[in-house]
C-alpha positions as CSV (number, residue, x, y, z in Angstrom):
1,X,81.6,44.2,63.6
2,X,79.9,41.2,65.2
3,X,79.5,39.8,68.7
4,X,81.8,42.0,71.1
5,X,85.4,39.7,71.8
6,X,87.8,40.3,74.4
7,X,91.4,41.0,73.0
8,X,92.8,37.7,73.0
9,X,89.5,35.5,71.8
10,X,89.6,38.0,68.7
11,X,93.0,36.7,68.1
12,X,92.4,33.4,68.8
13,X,89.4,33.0,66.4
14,X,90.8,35.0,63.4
15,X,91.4,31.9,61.7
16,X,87.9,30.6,63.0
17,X,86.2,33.6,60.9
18,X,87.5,33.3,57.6
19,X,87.3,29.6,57.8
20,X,83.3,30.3,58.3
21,X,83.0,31.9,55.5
22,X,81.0,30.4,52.5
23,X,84.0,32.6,50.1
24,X,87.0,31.0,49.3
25,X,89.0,30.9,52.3
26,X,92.7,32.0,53.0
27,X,95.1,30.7,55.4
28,X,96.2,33.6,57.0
29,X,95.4,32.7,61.1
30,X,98.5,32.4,63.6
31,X,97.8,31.9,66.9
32,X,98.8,33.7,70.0
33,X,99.0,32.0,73.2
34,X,98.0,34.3,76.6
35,X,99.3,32.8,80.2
36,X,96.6,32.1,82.7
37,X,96.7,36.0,83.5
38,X,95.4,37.0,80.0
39,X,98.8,38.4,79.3
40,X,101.5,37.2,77.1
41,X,104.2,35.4,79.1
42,X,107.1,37.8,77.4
43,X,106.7,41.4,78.4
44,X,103.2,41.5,79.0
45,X,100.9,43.0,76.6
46,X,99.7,46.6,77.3
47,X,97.6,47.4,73.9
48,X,96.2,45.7,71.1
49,X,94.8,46.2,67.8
50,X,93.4,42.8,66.2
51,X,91.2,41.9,63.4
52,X,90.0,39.7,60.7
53,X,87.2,39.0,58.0
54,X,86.3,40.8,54.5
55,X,86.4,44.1,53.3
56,X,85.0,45.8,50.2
57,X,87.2,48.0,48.1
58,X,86.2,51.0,46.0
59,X,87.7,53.4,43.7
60,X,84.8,55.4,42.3
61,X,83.5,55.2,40.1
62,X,84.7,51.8,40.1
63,X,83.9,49.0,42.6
64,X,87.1,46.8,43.0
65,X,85.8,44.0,45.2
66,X,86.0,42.1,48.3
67,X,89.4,41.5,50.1
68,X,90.4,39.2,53.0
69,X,92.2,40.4,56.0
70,X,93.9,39.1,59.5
71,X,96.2,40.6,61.5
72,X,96.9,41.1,65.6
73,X,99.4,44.1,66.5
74,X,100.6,43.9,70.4
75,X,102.9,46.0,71.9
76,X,104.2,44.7,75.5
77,X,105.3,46.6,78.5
78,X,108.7,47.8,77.6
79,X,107.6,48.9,74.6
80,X,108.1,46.4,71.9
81,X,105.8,46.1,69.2
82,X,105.0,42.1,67.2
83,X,102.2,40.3,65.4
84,X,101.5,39.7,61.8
85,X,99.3,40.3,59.1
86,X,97.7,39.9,55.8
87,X,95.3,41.2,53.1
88,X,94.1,38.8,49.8
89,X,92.5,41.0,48.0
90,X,91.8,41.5,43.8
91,X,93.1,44.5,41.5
92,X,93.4,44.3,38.0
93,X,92.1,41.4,37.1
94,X,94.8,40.0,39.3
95,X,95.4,39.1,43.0
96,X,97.2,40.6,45.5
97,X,98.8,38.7,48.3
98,X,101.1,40.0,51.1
99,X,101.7,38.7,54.7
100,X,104.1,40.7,57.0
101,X,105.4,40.9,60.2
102,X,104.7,44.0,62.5
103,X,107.4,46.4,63.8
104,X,105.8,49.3,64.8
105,X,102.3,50.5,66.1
106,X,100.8,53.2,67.6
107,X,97.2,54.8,68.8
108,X,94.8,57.5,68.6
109,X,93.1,56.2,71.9
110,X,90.0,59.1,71.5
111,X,89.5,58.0,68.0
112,X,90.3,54.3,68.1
113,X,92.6,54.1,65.7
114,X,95.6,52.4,64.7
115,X,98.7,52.8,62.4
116,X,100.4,49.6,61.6
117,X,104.1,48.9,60.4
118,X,105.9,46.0,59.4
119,X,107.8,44.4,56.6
120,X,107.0,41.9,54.3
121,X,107.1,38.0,54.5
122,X,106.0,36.8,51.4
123,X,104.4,38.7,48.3
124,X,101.9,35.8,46.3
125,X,100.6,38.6,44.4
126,X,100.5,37.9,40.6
127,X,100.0,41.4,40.0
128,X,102.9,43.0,37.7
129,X,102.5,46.1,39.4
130,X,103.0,44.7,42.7
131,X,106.7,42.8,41.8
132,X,109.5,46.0,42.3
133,X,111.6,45.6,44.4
134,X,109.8,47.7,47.2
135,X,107.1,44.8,47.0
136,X,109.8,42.0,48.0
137,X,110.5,40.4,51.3
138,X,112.1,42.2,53.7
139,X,110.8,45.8,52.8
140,X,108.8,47.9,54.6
141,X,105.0,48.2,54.9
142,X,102.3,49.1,56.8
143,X,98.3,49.9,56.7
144,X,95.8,51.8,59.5
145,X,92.4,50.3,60.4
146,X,89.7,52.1,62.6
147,X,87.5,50.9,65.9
148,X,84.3,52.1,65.4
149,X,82.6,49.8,68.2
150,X,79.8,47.2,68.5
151,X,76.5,46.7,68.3
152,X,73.9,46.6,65.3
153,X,73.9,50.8,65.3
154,X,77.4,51.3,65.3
155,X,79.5,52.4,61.7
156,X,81.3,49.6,60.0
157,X,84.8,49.2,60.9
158,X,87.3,50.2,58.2
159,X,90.8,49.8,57.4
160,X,93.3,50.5,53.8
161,X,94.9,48.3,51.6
162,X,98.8,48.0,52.5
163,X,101.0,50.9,51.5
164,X,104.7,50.7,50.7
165,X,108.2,52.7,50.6
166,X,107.3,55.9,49.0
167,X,103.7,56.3,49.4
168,X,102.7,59.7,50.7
169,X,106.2,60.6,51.3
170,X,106.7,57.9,54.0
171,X,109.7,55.6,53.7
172,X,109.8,53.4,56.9
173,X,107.0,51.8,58.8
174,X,108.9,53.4,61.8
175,X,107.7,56.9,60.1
176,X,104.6,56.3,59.2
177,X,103.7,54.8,62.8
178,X,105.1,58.0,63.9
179,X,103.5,60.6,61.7
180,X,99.7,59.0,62.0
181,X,98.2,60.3,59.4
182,X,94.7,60.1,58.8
183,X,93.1,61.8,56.2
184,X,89.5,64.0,57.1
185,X,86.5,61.5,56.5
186,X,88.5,57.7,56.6
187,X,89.4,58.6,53.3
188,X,91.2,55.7,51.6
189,X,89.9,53.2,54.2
190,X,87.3,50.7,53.2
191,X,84.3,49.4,55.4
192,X,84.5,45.7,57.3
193,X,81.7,43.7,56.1
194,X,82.0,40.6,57.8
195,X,84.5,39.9,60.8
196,X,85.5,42.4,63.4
197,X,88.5,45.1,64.2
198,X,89.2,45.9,67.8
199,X,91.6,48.8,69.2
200,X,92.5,48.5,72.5
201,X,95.4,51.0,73.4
């Protein structure tokens, strides 16, 4: 959660905060052009949810590590939902890599958060685990990240790892965007430590 951005800068310099990073870096920025209006030329965007930086994942006992993310959700005036996104993050001794594209998001304006669906691009995970067939291009996925604000006193922003077909009883990213699930006290989301998530619906 650093210095406040306006929807479309936060997209813009996604790529601009990993890239700053003294960590290995990932590739994982795609740009999204506004018109002169600060809306997208197609549709016109109505709500947001953007983001991008490191994360630190936990399993406790058991720290796991720091993980990359990047992704913008939009969804435009008639309704349709786009964007992309990606976690790098370690497990195992392994890495696991997976870009999407979004299909589906929805909001929890009072609570700032988000419920992201998609399906997957490309799987560069070397992980075992992570090579069924539900891990493969073309299959569904989705994750949920939380707003928490700006400013030095606010709470970190968080987000989870990816989930896939099958996980809590959810089998599309249309369902899960649907059923917004959030579990009492962010459980299973992990705090931002660098970078930024914003919310806007």
């Amino acid at each position: 959660m650093s210095h406040t951005l306006n929807r479309f800068g936060l997209v813009l310099l996604v790529g601009a905060i990993i890239s700053a990073c003294d960590r290995p870096t990932v590739p994982i920025a795609r740009t999204i052009l506004a018109d002169k209006t600060g809306e997208m030329s197609v549709g016109g965007i109505v709500a947001t949810a953007t983001g991008g930086g490191h994360f630190y994942i936990t399993a406790p006992p058991v720290s796991i590590g720091e993980g990359q993310f990047s992704f913008s959700a939009v969804v435009d005036r008639d309704g349709n939902a786009s964007g992309f996104f990606r976690q790098v993050r370690p497990r195992n001794g392994f890495v696991v890599d997976f870009d999407g594209e979004v299909t589906c998001v929805t909001f929890d304006a009072a609570n700032h958060h988000a419920w992201i669906g998609g399906v997957i691009r490309h799987n560069r995970s070397t992980d075992p685990a992570l090579q069924l067939a539900i891990h493969q291009s073309g299959r569904d996925v989705w994750f949920r990240v939380v707003d928490n604000g700006e400013g030095a006193v606010a709470p970190a922003d968080r987000l989870t790892v990816f989930g896939f077909e099958g996980s809590a009883g959810i089998t599309t990213s249309p369902q899960y965007c649907a059923a917004q699930l959030w579990p009492a006290g962010d459980a299973n989301t992990f705090e931002v430590l660098n970078g930024n998530i914003q919310v806007r619906p």
